[in-house]
N, C-alpha and C positions, 0 to 999 in steps of 0.2 A: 526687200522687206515691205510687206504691207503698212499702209500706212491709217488709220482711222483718227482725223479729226475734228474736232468743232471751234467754233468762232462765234463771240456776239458782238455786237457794235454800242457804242453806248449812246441812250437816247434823249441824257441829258441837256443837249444841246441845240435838239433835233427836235422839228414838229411835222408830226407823220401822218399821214393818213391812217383810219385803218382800214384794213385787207378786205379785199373782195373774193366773190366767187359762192356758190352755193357749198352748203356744207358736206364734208366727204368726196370733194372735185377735189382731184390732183393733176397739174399744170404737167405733164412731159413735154420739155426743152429738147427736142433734139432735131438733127437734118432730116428730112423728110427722105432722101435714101436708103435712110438709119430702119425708116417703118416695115414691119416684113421680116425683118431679120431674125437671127437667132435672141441677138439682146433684146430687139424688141418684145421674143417671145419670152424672155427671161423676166423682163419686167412689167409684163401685166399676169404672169405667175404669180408675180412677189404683191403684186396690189390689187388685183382683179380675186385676191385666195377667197375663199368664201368665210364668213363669220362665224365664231365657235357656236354652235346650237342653234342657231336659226333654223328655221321650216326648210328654205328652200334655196340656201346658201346664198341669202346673201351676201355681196361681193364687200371687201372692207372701200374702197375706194369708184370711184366713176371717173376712168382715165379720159383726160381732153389732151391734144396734141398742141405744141407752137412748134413751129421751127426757130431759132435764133433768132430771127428777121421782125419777126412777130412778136418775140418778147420783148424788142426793144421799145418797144409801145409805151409812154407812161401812164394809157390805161388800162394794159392789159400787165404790164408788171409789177403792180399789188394784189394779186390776186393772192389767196392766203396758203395753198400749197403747189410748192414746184419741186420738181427733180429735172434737174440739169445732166444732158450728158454731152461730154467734152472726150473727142477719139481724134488724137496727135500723136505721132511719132518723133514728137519732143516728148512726149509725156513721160514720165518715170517708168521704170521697168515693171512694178505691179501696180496694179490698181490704185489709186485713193479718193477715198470717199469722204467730203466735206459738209459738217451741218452749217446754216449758216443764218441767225435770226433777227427780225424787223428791219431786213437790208430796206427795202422800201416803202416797208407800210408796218406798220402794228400785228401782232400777233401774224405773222408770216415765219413763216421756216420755209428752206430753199435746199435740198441736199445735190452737190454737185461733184458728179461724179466722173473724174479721170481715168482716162486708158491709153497705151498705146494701140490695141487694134480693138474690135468690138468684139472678137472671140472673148478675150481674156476679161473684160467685161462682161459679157453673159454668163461666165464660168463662175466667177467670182460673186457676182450680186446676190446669189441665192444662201450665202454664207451669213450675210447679214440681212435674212427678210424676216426676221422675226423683229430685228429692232428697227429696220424701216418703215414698219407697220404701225409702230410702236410710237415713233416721233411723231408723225405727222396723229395720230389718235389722239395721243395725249394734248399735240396742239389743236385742234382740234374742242378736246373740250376745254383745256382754258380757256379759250376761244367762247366758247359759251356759258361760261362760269362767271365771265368778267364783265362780258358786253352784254350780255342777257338778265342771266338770273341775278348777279349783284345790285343789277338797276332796276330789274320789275320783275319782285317776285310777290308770291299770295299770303299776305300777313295774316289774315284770318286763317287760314288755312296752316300756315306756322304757331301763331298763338297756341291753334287749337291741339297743333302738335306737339308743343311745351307742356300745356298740359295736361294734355295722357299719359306721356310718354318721358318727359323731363328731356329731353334732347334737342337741337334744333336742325333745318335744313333748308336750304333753299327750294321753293318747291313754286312753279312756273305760274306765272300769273292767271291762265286759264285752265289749272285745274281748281274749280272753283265749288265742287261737289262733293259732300261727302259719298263713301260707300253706305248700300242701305242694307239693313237684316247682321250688322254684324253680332256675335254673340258675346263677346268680349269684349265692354264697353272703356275698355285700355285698349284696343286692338283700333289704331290707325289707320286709315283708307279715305284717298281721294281719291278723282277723277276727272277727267277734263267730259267724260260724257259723252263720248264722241258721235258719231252716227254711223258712216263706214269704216272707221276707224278709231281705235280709242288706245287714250293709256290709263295707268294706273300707279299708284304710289303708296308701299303699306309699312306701317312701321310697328315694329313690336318687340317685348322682351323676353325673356324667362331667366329665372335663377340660375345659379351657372353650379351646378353640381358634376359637368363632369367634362374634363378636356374633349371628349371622343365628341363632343358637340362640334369641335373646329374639325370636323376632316369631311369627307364627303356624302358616305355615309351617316354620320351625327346630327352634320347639318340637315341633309333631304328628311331627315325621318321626323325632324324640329319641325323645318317647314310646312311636310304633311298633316304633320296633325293640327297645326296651327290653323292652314288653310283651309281645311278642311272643318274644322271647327265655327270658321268668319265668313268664309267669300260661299256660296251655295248659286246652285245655277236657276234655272227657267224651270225645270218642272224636280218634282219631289223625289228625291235621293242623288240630288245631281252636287256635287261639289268639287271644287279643288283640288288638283294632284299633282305630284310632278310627273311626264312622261319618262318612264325609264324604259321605253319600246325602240322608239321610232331612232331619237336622237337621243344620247346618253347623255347626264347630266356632268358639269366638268366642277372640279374645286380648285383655287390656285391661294395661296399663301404671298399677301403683298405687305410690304414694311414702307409707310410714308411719315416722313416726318419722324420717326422711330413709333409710330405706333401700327400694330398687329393689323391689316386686314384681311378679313378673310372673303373671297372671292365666289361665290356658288353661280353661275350659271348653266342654263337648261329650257329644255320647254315646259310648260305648264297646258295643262289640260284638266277638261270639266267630265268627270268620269258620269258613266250613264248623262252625255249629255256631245254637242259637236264643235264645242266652243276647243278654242289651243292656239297659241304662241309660245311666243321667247319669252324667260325672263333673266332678271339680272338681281343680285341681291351682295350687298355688303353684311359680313359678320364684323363685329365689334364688340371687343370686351370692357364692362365697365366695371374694373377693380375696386372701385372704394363703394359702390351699390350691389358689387357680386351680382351681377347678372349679365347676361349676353344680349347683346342688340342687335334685334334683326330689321335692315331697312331692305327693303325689293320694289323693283320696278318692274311690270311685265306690260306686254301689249298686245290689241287683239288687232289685226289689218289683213283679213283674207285676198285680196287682189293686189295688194300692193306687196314693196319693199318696206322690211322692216329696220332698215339702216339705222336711219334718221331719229326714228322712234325712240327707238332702244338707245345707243347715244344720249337722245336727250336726257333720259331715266336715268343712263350713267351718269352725268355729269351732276345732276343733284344730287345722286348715292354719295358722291366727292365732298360733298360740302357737308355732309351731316358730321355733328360735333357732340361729342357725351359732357356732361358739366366740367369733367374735371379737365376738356381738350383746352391748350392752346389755342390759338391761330394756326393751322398747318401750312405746311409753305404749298406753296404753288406744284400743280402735278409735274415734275420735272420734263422738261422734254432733252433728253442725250440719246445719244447713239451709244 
């Protein structure tokens, strides 16, 4: 029988560094015989997959190799994502795969992975790559949640987001710009400004008259008009859209902390005009003001990767709170 489980250590008593490595690096532990194989090919499938609606498939991970030898290092084993694989013919008849978190550093997860031959490992891992993707992302943005935006984020840029909009959100200490020309002067937009690259952060509402607003459809048709109405491009008739050509736009239905997220990612593009990227947007209902919150992040970076970008957009979309939120717990990381 397969086995799936996880472990944390408790940190009470422990003072840790925390984690290294650039962000979206993931550590593969294994023998360097191992590289080439079938498993090896198994497991830059599962990590190398490209990201939902990007331009240009962005990859979710940038795998770096150690052998065993190499991670015994104590400065190369905090680095903040590893996957371990462990091929014995003591090992248990199937697979098992262990999560296993802040073994040596702060915000580190470690998934290690048992076999007795590396067939049955290759065969096996693609069973669970939706949630091995899943763990290290989510760690990932606590990861940036905690150490970043809790300690230096844009107060003016917050403030001013309380109030238009009565909400709040962590929002990164260098977007320090409003948007200009919007038409909706409740209609939210920063910007860090960029010059070969930029982001963006827009937050808005409307009254909530009809369920068919949370599905994929309801949503795009919200956002078009909305954007369409605010963000306007470089020359006359050029504005906002989502692409529904190139790359199809996705909706997913998330439940944190027990409240509703709703999930819209896609490309955005500036019709009669040559602007486009990703974007990312949280839906949120605010039952005691009856109306629906839409916060989105998109971004524009023609020659580069959009990894990092977009990520960071998510991880603030995480922290936005409606008056009447709790505290939400932390983005869980499980397999």
């Amino acid at each position: 029988m397969t086995v799936l489980t996880g472990c944390k250590k408790s940190l009470s008593e422990i003072v840790m560094p925390e984690s290294s490595g650039a962000p979206y690096e993931l550590y593969v532990v294994m023998p360097e015989e191992l590289r080439g194989t079938a498993l090896d090919d198994s497991i830059r499938m599962i990590f190398e997959y490209p990201m939902e609606c990007t331009p240009n498939g962005d990859a979710y991970f940038r795998l770096r190799y150690l052998t065993p030898e190499n991670f015994r290092s104590s400065v190369i084993k905090i680095v903040t994502n590893v996957f371990t694989v462990d091929i014995d013919a003591q090992n248990a008849a199937a697979p098992v795969v262990k999560t296993e978190r802040d073994a040596y550093a702060l915000h580190q997860v470690i998934v290690n992975a048992h076999a007795k031959t590396t067939d049955t490992l290759a065969a096996y891992l693609p069973q669970l790559q939706e949630s091995l993707r899943s763990i290290y992302v989510r760690n990932e943005l606590n990861r940036r949640i905690e150490t970043v935006l809790d300690k230096d984020h844009n107060r003016t840029q917050g403030e001013r987001l309380l109030k238009l909009q009565n909400v709040t959100m962590l929002i990164p200490d260098y977007f320090k710009y409003p948007g200009v020309g919007a038409a909706d002067s409740a209609f939210f937009w920063c910007t860090d400004n960029g010059m070969s690259k930029e982001s963006h952060l827009v937050v808005y509402s409307i009254p909530y008259t009809d369920q068919n607003i949370f599905t994929l459809e309801g949503a795009v048709a919200v956002r078009d008009s909305v954007m369409r109405a605010n963000i306007e491009g470089g020359i006359d008739g050029s504005y906002m859209t989502t692409n529904k050509k190139v790359v199809l736009p996705e909706y997913k239905a998330l439940s944190v902390g027990g409240k509703y997220v709703g999930e819209l990612r896609g490309m955005w593009r500036m019709e009669n005009g040559l602007m486009a990227g990703p974007f990312i947007c949280h839906i949120r209902l605010d039952e005691v003001n009856r109306r629906v919150v839409f916060a989105e992040g998109f971004c524009y970076a023609p020659n580069d990767s959009k990894r990092v970008l977009l990520r960071n957009l998510e991880a603030s979309l995480w922290t936005l709170r409606l008056p009447t939120d709790n505290k939400l717990p932390e983005i869980e990381v499980t397999l």
